[in-house]
N, C-alpha and C positions, 0 to 999 in steps of 0.2 A: 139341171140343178140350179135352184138358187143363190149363190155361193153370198154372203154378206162379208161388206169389207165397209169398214168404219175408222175413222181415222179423229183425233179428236185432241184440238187443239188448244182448248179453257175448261175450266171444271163443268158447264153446261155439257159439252160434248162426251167427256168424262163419267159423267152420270147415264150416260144413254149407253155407252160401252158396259158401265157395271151392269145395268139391267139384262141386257144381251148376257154375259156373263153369270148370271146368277146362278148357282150350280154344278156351273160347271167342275169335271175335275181332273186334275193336276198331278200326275206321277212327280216324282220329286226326284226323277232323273232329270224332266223333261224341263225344268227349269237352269237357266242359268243367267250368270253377269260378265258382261265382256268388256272389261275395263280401259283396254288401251282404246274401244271404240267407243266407251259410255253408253251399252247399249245393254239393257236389261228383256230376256226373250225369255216365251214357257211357250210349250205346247199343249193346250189342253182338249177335252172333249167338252163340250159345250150343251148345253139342253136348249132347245129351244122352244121355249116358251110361247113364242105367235105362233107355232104349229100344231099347241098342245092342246087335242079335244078330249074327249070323253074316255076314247080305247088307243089313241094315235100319239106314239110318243116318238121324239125325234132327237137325236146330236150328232152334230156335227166336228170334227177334227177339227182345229184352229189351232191358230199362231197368233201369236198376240208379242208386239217390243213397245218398249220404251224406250225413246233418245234421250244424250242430254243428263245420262244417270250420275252421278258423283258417286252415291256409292249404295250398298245392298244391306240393309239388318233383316236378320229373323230369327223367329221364337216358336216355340209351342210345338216343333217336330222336328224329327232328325234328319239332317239332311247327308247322312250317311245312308238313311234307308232309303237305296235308288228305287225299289219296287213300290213305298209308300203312296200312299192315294189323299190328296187333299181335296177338299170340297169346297172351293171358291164361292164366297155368298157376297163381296163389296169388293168396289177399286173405289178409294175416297182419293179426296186431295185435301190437303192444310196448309195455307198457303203459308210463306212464308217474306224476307224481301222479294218484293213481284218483280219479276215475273215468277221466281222458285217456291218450291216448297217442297211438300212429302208427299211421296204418294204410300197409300197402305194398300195391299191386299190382305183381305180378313177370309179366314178358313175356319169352317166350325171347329167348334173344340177350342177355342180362344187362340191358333195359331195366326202367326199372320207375318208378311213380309211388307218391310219398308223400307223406303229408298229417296234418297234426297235427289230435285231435278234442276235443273236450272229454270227448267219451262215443260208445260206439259205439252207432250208432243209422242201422241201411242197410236198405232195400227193393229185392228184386229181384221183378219181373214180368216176364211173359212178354207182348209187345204185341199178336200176333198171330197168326197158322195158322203152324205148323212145314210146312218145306219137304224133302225127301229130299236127301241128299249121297251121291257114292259112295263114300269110303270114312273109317275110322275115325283119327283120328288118329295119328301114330305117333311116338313119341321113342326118340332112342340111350340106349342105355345109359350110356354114358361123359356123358351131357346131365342125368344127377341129381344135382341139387346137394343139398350138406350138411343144407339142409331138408326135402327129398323131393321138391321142385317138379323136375319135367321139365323137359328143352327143347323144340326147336321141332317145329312139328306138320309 
């Protein structure tokens, strides 16, 4: 198994993780904030897009934190529904005084979680064996928003 573990420390590193990321998706059990440690985690299944040919679709289990968190907002989905499925399409940053800022994760459907950092400072692994899917994710066209993030899969 190829397990990927990315660790990413300025918005360049940060963009290489959303890409990795793109599609993935998010139970909205599997997310939480852990405030006495400032430490914002989700588990998600991930697609992997370097392994996506023609018939051959792949994801991967992952863990994904952020250090350094102050604090958690979010919108566009309930987070009482622990069974709910989100579809992770961007992790941004907007800085703010540097070294902080915000990070957003955007979810089609216009949901999205955001969270103020001191500094960015995230790890993403892979937790376990990748399992096959049939098919590749898909987005409309008229679904790309002003920042190039997609909608729903």
């Amino acid at each position: 198994m190829d397990a990927l573990k990315l660790l990413a420390l300025d918005e360049e590193d940060l963009a290489i993780l959303s890409a990795h990321l793109q599609d993935a998706l998010v139970k909205v059990a599997d997310i939480g904030f852990l405030p006495k440690t400032q430490r914002f985690v989700l588990v998600l299944d991930r697609f992997d897009w370097d392994k996506a040919c023609a018939d051959t679709y792949v994801r991967h289990r992952a863990g994904l934190h952020f250090e350094r968190v102050r604090n958690v907002r979010s919108r566009g989905f309930d987070r009482q529904d622990a069974e709910g499925i989100l579809n992770l399409l961007a992790v941004t940053f907007a800085p703010g005084e540097a070294p902080s800022g915000t990070v957003t994760l955007a979810f089609s459907g216009g949901a999205d979680i955001c969270f103020e950092v001191e500094c960015i400072e995230a790890r993403l692994s892979d937790l376990g064996p990748s399992w096959g899917c049939k098919r590749a994710p898909e987005h409309a066209p008229e679904a790309v928003s002003a920042t190039g993030a997609s909608g729903s899969a």
